[in-house]
N, C-alpha and C positions, 0 to 999 in steps of 0.2 A: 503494500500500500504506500510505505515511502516513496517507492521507486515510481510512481503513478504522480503524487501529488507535485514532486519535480519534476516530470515529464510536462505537466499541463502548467504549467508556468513560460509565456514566451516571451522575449525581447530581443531585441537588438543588441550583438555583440560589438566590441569598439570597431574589430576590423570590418562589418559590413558598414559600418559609418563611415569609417573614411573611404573607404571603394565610393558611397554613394557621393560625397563629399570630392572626390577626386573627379567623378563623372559629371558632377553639376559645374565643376571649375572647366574642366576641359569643353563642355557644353558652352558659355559663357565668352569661354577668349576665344571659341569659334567665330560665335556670334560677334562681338568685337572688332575681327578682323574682319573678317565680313561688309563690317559697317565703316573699315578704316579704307579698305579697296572697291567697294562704292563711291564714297567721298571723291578718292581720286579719281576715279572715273568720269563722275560729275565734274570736277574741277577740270580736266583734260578734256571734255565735251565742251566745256563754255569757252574754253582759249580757241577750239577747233569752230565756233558756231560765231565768235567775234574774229577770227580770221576772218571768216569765209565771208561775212557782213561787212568788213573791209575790202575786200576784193568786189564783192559786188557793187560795192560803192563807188570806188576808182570808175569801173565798168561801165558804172551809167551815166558819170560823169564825162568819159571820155564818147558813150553812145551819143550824148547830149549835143559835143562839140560840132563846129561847122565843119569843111571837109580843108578849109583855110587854117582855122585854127589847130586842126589836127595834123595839119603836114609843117604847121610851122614849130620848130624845136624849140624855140624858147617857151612858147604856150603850153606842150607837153612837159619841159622842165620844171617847170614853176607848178606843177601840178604834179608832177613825182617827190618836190622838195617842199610839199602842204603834207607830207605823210607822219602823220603822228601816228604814238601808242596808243592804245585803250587807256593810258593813266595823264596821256597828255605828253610825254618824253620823247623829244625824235629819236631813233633809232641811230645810233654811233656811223652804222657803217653810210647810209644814207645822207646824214646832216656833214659828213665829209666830200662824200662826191658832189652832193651840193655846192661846197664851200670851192669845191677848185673848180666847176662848171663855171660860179660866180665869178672867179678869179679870172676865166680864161675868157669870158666875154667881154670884160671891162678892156 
């Protein structure tokens, strides 16, 4: 009858706690990373969707032009050298070819 009454006694031993413990953390930094290579994803989608809204822009602007202003090179220059960032920055390599185009007209 002892051996009965401590049979019908049950609980949770420490090593099934931490196994479950181990499984809910591994669960967890899944999920986690998950949500950190989303993120990027999203973040690489908006730089690729504000390119691509840059390019189209140039595009309509040069669609727009006359057939005068578009053969002439200095109206297309001054329109290569309007090319800003998304943050407002010209772009290095750009705002130097600018700078010796400007040089080499004067």
């Amino acid at each position: 009858m002892n051996y009965l009454s401590k049979r019908s006694q049950s609980g949770v031993t420490l090593v099934e706690t931490m196994i479950a413990a181990a499984i809910i953390a591994i669960f967890f930094a899944t999920i986690f990373e998950l949500n950190a290579v989303c993120l990027r994803y999203i973040d690489a989608s908006k730089e690729s969707v504000a390119a691509l809204q840059g390019v189209q822009d140039r595009v309509e602007v040069l669609r727009n032009l006359s057939f005068t202003d578009l053969t002439n090179g200095n109206v297309v220059q001054n329109l290569i050298c309007q090319n800003k960032t998304d943050r407002g920055r010209y772009d290095q390599s750009l705002r130097y070819r600018c700078k010796s185009h400007i040089g080499n007209r004067n």
